[in-house]
C-alpha positions as CSV (number, residue, x, y, z in Angstrom):
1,X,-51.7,-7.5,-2.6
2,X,-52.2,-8.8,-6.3
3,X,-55.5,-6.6,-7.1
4,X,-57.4,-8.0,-3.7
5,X,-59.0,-4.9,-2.4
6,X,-62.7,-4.1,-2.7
7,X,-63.4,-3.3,-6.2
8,X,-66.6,-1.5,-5.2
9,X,-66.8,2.6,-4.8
10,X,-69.2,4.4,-2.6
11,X,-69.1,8.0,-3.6
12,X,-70.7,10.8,-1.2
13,X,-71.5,14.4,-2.5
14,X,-73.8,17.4,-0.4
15,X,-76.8,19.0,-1.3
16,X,-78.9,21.3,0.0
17,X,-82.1,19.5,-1.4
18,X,-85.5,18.6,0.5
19,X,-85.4,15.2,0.9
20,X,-88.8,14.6,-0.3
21,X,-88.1,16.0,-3.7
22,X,-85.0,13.4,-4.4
23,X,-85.0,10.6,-6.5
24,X,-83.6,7.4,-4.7
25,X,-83.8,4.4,-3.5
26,X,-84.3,5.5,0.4
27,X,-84.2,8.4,2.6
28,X,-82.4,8.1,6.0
29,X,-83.5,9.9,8.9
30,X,-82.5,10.0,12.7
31,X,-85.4,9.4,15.5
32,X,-85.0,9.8,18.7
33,X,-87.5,9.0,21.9
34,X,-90.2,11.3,22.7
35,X,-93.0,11.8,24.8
36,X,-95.1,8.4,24.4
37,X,-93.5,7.3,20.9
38,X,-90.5,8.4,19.1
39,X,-89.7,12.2,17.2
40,X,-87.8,12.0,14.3
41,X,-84.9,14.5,14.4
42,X,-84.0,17.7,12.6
43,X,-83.8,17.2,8.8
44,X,-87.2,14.8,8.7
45,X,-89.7,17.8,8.1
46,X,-90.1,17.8,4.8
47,X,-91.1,14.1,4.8
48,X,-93.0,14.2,7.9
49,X,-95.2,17.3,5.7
50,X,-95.1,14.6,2.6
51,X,-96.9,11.7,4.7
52,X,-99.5,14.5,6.5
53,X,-97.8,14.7,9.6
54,X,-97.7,11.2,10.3
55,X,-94.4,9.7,10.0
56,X,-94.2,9.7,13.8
57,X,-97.2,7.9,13.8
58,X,-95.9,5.7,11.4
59,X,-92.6,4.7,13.5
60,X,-94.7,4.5,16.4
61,X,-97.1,1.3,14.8
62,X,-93.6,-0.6,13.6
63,X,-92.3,-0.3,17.0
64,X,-89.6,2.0,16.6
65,X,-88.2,3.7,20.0
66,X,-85.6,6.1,18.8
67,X,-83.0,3.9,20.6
68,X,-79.6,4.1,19.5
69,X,-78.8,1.3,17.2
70,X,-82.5,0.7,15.8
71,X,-83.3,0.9,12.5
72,X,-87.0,1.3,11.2
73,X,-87.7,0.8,7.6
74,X,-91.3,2.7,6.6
75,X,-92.8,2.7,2.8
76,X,-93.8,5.9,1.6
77,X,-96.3,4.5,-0.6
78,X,-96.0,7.5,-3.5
79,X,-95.8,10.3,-1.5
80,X,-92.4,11.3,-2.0
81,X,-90.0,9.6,-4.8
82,X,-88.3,8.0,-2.6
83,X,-90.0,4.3,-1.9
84,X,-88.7,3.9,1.7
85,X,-87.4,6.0,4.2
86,X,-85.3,4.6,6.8
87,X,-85.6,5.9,10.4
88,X,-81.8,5.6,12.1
89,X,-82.2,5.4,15.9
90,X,-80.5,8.2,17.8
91,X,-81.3,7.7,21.4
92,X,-81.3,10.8,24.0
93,X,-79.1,13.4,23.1
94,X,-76.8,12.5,20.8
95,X,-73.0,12.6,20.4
96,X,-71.0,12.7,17.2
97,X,-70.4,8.9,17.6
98,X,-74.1,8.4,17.8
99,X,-74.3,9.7,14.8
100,X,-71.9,7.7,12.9
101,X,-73.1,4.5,14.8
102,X,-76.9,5.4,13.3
103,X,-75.2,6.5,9.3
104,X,-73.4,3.3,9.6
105,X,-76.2,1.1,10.5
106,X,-78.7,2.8,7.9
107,X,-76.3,2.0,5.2
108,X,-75.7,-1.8,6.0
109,X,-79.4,-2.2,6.0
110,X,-79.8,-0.7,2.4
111,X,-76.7,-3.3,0.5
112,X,-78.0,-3.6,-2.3
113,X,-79.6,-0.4,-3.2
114,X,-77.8,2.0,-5.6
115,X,-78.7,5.5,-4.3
116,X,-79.4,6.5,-0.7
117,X,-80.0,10.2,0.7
118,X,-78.7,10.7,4.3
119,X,-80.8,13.4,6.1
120,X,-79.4,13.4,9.7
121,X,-79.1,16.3,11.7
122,X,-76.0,18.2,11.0
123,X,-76.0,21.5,12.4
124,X,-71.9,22.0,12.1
125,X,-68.6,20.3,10.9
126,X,-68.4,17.9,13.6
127,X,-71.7,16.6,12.7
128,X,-71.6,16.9,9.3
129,X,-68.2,14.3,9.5
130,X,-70.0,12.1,11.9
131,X,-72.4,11.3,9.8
132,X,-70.4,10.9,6.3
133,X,-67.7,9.0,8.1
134,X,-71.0,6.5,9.7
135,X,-72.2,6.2,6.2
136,X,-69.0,5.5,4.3
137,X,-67.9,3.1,6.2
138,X,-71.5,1.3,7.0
139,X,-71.4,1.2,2.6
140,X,-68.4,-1.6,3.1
141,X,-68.3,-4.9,2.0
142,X,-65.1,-7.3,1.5
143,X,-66.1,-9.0,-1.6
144,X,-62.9,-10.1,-3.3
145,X,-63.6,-13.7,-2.8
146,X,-67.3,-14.0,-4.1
147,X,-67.9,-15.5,-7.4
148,X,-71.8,-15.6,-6.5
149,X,-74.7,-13.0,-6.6
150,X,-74.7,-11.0,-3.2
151,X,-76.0,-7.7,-2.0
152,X,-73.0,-5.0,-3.0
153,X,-72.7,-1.6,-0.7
154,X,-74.9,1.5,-1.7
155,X,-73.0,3.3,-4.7
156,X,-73.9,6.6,-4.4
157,X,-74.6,8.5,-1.1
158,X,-76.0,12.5,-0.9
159,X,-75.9,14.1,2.4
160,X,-78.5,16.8,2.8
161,X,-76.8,19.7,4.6
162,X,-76.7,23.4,3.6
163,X,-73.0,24.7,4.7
164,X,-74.0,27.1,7.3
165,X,-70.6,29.0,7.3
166,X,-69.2,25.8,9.0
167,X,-67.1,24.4,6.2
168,X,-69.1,21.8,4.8
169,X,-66.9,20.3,1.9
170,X,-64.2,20.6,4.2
171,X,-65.8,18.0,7.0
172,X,-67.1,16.1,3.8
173,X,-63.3,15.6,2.6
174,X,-61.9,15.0,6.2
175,X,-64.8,11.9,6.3
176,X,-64.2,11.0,3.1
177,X,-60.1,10.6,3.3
178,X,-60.7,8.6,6.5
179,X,-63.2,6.5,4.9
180,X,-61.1,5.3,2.2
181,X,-57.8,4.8,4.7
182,X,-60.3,2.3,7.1
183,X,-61.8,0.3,4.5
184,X,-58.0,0.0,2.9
185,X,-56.9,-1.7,6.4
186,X,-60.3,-3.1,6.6
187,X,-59.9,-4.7,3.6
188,X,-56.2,-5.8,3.9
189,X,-57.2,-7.9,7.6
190,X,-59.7,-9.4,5.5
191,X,-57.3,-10.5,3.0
192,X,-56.1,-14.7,3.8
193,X,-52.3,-15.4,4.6
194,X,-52.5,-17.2,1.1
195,X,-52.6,-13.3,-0.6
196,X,-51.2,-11.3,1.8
197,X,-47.5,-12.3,2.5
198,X,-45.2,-9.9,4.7
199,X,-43.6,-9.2,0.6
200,X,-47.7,-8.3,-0.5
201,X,-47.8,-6.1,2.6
202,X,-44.8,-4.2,1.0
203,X,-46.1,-4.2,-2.1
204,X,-49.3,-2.4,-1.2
205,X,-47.5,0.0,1.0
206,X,-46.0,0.5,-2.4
207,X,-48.4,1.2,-3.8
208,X,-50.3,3.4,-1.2
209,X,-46.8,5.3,-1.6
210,X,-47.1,6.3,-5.1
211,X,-50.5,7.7,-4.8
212,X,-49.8,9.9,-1.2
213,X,-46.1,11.2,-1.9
214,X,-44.7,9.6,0.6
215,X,-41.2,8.2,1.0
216,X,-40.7,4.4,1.4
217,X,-37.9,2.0,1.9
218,X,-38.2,-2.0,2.7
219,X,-35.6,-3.9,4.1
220,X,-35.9,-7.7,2.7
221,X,-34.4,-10.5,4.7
222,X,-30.9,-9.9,3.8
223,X,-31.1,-5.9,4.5
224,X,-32.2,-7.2,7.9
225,X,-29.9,-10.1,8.6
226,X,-27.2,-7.9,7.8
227,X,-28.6,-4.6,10.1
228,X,-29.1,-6.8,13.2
229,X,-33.0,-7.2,13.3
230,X,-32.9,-10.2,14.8
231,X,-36.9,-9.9,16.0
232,X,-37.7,-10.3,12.6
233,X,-35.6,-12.8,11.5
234,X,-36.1,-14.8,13.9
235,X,-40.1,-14.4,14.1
236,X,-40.4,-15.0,10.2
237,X,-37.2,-17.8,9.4
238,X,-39.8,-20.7,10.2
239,X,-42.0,-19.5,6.8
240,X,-41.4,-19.6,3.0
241,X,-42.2,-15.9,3.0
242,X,-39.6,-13.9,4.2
243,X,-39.9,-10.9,6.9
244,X,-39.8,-7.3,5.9
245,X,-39.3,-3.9,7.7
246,X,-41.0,-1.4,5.6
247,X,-40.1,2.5,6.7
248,X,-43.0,5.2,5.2
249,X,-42.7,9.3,5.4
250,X,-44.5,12.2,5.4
251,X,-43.0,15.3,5.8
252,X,-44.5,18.7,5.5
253,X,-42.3,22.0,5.1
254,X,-43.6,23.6,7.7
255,X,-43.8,21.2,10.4
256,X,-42.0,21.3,14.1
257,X,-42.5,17.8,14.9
258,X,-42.3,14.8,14.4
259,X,-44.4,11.6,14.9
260,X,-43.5,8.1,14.7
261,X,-45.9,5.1,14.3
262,X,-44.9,1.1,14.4
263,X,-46.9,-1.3,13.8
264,X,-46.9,-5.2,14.2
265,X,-47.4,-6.9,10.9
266,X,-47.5,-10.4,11.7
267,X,-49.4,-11.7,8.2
268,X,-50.6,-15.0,9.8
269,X,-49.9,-16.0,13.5
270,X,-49.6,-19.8,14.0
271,X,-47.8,-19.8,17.1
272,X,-44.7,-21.2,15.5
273,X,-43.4,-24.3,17.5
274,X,-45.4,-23.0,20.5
275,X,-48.8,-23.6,17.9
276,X,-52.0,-22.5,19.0
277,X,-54.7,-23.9,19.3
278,X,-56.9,-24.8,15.8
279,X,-59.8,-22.6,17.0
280,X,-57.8,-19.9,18.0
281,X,-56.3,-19.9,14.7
282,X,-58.8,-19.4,12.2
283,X,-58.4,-15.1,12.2
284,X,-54.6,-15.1,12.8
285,X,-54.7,-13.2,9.4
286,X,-56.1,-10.2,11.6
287,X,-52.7,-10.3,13.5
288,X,-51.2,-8.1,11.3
289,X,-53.8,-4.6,12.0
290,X,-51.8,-2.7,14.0
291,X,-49.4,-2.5,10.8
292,X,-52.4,-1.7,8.6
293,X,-53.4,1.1,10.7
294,X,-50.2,2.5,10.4
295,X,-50.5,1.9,6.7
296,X,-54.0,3.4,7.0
297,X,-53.4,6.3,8.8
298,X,-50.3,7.2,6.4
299,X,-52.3,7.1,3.5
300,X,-54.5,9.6,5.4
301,X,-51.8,12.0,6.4
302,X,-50.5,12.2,2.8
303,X,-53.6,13.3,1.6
304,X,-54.6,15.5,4.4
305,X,-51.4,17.0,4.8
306,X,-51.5,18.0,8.4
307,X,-48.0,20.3,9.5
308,X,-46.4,17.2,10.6
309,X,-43.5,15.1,9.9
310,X,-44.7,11.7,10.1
311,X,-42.8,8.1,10.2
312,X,-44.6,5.0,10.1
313,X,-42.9,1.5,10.6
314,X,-44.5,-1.8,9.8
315,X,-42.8,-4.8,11.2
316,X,-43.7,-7.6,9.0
317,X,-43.3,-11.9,9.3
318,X,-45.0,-14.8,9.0
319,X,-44.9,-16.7,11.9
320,X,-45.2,-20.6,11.2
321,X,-43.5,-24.0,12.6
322,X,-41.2,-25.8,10.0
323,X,-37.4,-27.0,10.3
324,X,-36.0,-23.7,10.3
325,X,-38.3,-22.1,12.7
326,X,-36.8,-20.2,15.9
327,X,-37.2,-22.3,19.4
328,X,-38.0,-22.2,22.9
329,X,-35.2,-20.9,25.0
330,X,-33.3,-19.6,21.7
331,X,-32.0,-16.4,21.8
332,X,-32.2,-13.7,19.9
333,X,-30.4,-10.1,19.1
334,X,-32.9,-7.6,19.1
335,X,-31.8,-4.4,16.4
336,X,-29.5,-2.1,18.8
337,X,-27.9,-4.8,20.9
338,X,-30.2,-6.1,23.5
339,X,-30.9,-9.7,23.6
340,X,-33.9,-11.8,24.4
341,X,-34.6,-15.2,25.2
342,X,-37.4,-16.7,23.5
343,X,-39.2,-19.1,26.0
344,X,-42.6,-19.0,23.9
345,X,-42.7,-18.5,20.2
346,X,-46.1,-17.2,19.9
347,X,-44.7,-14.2,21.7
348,X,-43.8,-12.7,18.9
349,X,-45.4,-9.6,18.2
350,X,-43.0,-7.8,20.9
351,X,-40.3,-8.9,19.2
352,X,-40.9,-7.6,15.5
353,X,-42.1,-4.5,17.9
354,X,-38.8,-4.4,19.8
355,X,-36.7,-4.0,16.4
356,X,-39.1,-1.8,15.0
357,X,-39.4,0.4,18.3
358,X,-35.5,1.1,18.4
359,X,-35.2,1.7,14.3
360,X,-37.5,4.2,15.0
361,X,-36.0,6.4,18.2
362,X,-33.4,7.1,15.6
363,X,-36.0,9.2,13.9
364,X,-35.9,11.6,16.9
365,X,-39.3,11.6,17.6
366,X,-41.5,14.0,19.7
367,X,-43.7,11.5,20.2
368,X,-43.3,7.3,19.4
369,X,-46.6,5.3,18.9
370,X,-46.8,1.8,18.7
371,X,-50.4,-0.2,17.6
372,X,-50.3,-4.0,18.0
373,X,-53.1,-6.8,18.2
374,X,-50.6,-8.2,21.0
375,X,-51.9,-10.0,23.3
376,X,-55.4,-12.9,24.1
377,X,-54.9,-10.7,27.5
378,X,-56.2,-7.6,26.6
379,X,-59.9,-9.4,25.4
380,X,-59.9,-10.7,29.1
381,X,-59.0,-7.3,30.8
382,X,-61.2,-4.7,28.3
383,X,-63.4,-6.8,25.8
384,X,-63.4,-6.9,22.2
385,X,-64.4,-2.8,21.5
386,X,-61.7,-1.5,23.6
387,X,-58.5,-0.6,23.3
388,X,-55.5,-0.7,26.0
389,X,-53.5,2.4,26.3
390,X,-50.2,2.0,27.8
391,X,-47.1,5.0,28.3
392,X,-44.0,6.2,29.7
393,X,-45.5,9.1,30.3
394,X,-49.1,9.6,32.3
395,X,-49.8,12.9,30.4
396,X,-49.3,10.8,27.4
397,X,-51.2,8.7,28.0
398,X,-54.2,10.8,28.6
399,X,-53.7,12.5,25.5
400,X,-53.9,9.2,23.5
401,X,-56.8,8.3,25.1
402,X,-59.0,11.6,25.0
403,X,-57.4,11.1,21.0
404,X,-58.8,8.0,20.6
405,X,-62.7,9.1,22.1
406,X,-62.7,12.1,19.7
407,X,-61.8,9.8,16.6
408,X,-64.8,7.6,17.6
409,X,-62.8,4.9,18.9
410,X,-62.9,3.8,22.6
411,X,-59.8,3.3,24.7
412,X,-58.7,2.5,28.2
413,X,-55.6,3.7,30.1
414,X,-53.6,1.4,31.5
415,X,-50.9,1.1,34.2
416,X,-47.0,-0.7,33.3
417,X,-46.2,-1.1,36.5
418,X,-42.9,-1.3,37.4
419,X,-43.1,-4.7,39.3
420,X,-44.0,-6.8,36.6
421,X,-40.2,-6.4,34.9
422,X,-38.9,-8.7,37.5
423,X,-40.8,-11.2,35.9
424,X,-39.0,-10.6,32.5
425,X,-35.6,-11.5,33.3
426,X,-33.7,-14.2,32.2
427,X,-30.8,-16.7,33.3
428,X,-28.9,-16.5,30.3
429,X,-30.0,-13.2,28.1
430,X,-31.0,-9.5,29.0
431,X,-34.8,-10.6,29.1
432,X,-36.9,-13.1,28.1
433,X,-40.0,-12.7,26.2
434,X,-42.8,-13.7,28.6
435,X,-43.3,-13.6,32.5
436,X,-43.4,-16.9,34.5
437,X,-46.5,-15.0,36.2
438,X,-49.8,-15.8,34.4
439,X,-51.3,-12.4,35.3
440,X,-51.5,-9.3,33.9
441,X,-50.5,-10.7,30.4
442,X,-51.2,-7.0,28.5
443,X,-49.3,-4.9,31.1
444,X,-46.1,-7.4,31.1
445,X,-46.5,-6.9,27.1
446,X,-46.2,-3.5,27.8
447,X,-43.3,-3.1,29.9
448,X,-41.4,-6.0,27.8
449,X,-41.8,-3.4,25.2
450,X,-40.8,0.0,27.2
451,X,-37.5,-2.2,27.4
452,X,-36.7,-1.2,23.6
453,X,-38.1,2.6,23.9
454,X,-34.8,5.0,24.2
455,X,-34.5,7.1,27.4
456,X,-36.5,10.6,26.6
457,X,-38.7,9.8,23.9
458,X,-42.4,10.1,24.9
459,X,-43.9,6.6,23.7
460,X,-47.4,4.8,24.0
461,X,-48.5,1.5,22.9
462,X,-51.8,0.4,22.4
463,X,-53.6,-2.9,22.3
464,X,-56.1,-3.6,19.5
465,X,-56.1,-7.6,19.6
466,X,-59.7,-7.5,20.5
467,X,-61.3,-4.4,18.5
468,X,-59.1,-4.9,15.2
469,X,-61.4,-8.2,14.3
470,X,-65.0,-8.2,14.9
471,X,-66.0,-11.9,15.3
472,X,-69.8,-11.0,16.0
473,X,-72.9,-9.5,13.9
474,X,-72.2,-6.2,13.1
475,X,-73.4,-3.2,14.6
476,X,-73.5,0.4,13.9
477,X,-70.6,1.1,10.9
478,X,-68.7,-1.8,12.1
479,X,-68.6,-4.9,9.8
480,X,-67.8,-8.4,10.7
481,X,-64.4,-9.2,10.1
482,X,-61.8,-6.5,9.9
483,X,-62.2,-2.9,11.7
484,X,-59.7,-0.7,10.7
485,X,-59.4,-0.3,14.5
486,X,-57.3,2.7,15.6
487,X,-56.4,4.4,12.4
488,X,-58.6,7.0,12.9
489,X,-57.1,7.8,16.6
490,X,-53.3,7.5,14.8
491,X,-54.5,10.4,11.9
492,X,-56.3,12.2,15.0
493,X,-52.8,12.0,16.9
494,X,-50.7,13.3,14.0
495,X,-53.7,16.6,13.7
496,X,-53.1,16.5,17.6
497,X,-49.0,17.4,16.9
498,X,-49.8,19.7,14.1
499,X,-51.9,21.7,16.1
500,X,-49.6,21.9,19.1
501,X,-52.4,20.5,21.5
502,X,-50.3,17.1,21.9
C-alpha cells in the first residue's frame, strides 16, 4: 500500500494507580443517571474525594445525564494533576458495548492530548476488553493525506484496573490485537483507488503475512485466466490494474477444524458500463471491506493463535468502463464450470465472490464465511449499523449472529428464500447475475451466491455495504469514514470453532 497506513501509535498499558495521583492530560470516568442528577460509576472515588465530594455536583451544573453517548468535560482546577477529567456517559445498566461506545467517545474528544487515564468500571475480563478495545479504537485517525497541523489521537493510554484474578493482561492483549487488526482495515477503506490497487491490496496482505506467520499465495491475471476465474477477469479486464485472488493461512497444530473466510475486494466500484451515479460514487473505495476484514481478522488469528485452521480469500478487481470492459448480456465462466450472464455490470461483487466461494470449498471447510459490502439493498432493508446475515443453514445462522452481538457488532438474520432463484435464470447461461424483480435486492444477492456454495458445506454470507463506511459524525469508537466493520465478528467466529461452541 506504498507506506499509506497511519503512521501514528496509541499504546495502552494497566495500572493499579488512583487516578487522582496520575500525571496526565485527563482522567476518564463513566457516569451514569441517578436519583435527580447523575453518579459517576465505580473507579471515580478517588477523584470524587479530590474535589470534596462534589464531582456529582459538578456534572450535575454542566448538564450531564449519565446518558449513553454523553460526554462531560469538568476542570479540576489543581486538585488532582490531572487538569480535566472527562465524565463518559454510561446510561442504566450497562453492557460491555456500553462500555466501549463510552472509551471510544472519551478518546475522540481528547485528539490532541498526549496522555489520557481511563478509569471505567472494570470488574472482570469482559469489561476490562470493553473498555481497551473502546479506547483504542476511539484513539484513531486516518492521517496519511494531511500535510497541515491537525489534532493527532491520544499517544499513550493507562487503564486503571487491579487484575482481580480475572486475567487482566490477558483481556488487555485480546483488545489490543483487535485494535490494531480494525484500524489496519480501517485504514486500508480509507485509502483512495489511486493507492490502493487490487496489486497494493496483495502487497499489504504481503506484508501482513510476514509479520503473522501465515501462508500466502496471489494469483495475478494470468494465474487466473489460465485457472478459469472468469468472475475476476471479467469484473477487473475494463481497468489498467489487473485483478488478483490472494489465498492467506493459519494453521495451528492442534486444531480440528477448519474455517474459511472470502472477502470481496472490489478496490474502486464505478459500475463499469452500467456506471453509477457521480454521487453514489464518491466512497466506492469502501467497496473493497469485506476483503479487509478478512485481511483484518487474519492478522488477528495469527497473533492470537486460536486452535483453528483458518483460510481467508480476498477476491480483488477494479471495476471501471473502458474499451476492454465486460458488457451487458456477456457471459462469463465462473471458476468450477458454471456460467453467468452478466445483464448489469455493477453486479459485480457476486461474481468475484462466486470464484472465490468455490476456490475455497476445496479447502474442506467446516464452516465457509463470506463478508461483502454487496448490495445499496441492504442500507434500505437494515440501515447503515447493521449487518445482513444470510445461511444455508438456520443454526448457522444464529450462531453468526449471536457472534457478531458478542464482538460488539450488530447483525440481522435474514431469510434466502427459495422463490427468489426463479428470478435468476437466464435464456442463454446457467444464471444471470441480477433478478428482473426489483425487490428484495440483498436476499436475491444471497441466493445468487448459495449458487456457487458446494452441497454440504455449512456457509453464511453477510452484508456490510452499509456499516463498513460511516458517512455521518461519528459516534461512540466509530470514526467517519472506514469501520473495520465485521472483523471483530470473523476473529470471534474462528474463537467460536476453536472452542467447539460453533
Amino acid at each position: 500500500m506504498r507506506g499509506l497506513t497511519s503512521g501514528y501509535v496509541t499504546t495502552i498499558s494497566l495500572d493499579s494507580a488512583a487516578p487522582d495521583s496520575l500525571d496526565v492530560d485527563a482522567i476518564v470516568i463513566g457516569v451514569s443517571p441517578g436519583g435527580d442528577g447523575v453518579a459517576p460509576a465505580a473507579g471515580a472515588e478517588a477523584l470524587d474525594r479530590a474535589l470534596d465530594g462534589r464531582l456529582a455536583a459538578a456534572l450535575g451544573a454542566l448538564g450531564a445525564t449519565g446518558k449513553a453517548g454523553e460526554i462531560t468535560r469538568v476542570p479540576t482546577l489543581g486538585a488532582v494533576p490531572a487538569p480535566v477529567i472527562v465524565a463518559a456517559g454510561l446510561g442504566e445498566d450497562p453492557s460491555a458495548e456500553d462500555l466501549r461506545r463510552a472509551a471510544g467517545a472519551a478518546l475522540r474528544s481528547l485528539a490532541g492530548s498526549a496522555r489520557a487515564a481511563v478509569a471505567l468500571p472494570v470488574a472482570n475480563a469482559e469489561q476490562l476488553e470493553a473498555a481497551a478495545l473502546g479506547a483504542l479504537l476511539g484513539a484513531y485517525s486516518f492521517d496519511s493525506f494531511r500535510t497541515g497541523e491537525h489534532k493527532s489521537p491520544v499517544e499513550e493510554i493507562t487503564l486503571l484496573a487491579a487484575d482481580g484474578g480475572f486475567g487482566a493482561e490477558a483481556a488487555l492483549e485480546h483488545a489490543r490485537v483487535l485494535a490494531e487488526s480494525v484500524k489496519l482495515v480501517r485504514d486500508l477503506v480509507n485509502t483512495p483507488p489511486s493507492h490502493l490497487s487490487p496489486e497494493d491490496l496483495a502487497g499489504e496482505a504481503e506484508r501482513i503475512a510476514g509479520e503473522t506467520g501465515l501462508s500466502i499465495e496471489v494469483l495475478d491475471e494470468k494465474a487466473l485466466v489460465d485457472g478459469g476465474y472468469g468472475g475476476l477477469v471479467g469484473v477487473g479486464q475494463g481497468s489498467a490494474n489487473p485483478p488478483r485472488l490472494i489465498r492467506l493461512s493459519y494453521t495451528h497444530p492442534e486444531a480440528a477444524k477448519t474455517l474459511a473466510l472470502v472477502g470481496k475486494g472490489i478496490t474502486f466500484d464505478s459500475g463499469g458500463l452500467s456506471l453509477k451515479p457521480s454521487e453514489a460514487m464518491d466512497w466506492m473505495k469502501s467497496d473493497m471491506g469485506g476483503a479487509g476484514a478478512v485481511l483484518g481478522a487474519l492478522a488477528a488469528i495469527g497473533r492470537l493463535r486460536p486452535k483453528v485452521n483458518v483460510v481467508g480469500y480476498l477476491a480483488a478487481a477494479e471495476n471501471m468502463p473502458s474499451g476492454t470492459a465486460q458488457r451487458p448480456s456477456d457471459v462469463i465462466r465462473i471458476y468450477g464450470g458454471k456460467t453467468v450472464e452478466v445483464l448489469n455490470t455493477d453486479a459485480e461483487g457476486r461474481l468475484v465472490l462466486a470464484d472465490a466461494l468455490v476456490r475455497a470449498a476445496e479447502d474442506g471447510p467446516d464452516l465457509l464465511i463470506d463478508v461483502a459490502t454487496l448490495t445499496g439493498a441492504q442500507l434500505v432493508a437494515l440501515g447503515t449499523r447493521t449487518t445482513g446475515v444470510m445461511a444455508n443453514d438456520d443454526a448457522v445462522r444464529e450462531k453468526v449472529v449471536d457472534a457478531a452481538g458478542r464482538a460488539g457488532e450488530p447483525s440481522w438474520g435474514m431469510p434466502l428464500p427459495a422463490e427468489l432463484r426463479k428470478g435468476l435464470d437466464s435464456a442463454v447461461a446457467d444464471l444471470a447475475n441480477i433478478s428482473g424483480d426489483r425487490w428484495g435486492g440483498m436476499l436475491t444477492a444471497g441466493v445468487f451466491l448459495q449458487e456457487f456454495v458446494q452441497d454440504g458445506v455449512k456457509w453464511a454470507h453477510l452484508d456490510i455495504a452499509g456499516p463498513s463506511f460511516h458517512k455521518g459524525e461519528p459516534y461512540g469508537y466509530t470514526p467517519k469514514g472506514g469501520t473495520g466493520a465485521a472483523t471483530r465478528t470473523l476473529v470471534q467466529l474462528a474463537e467460536d470453532l476453536a472452542a467447539g461452541t460453533l
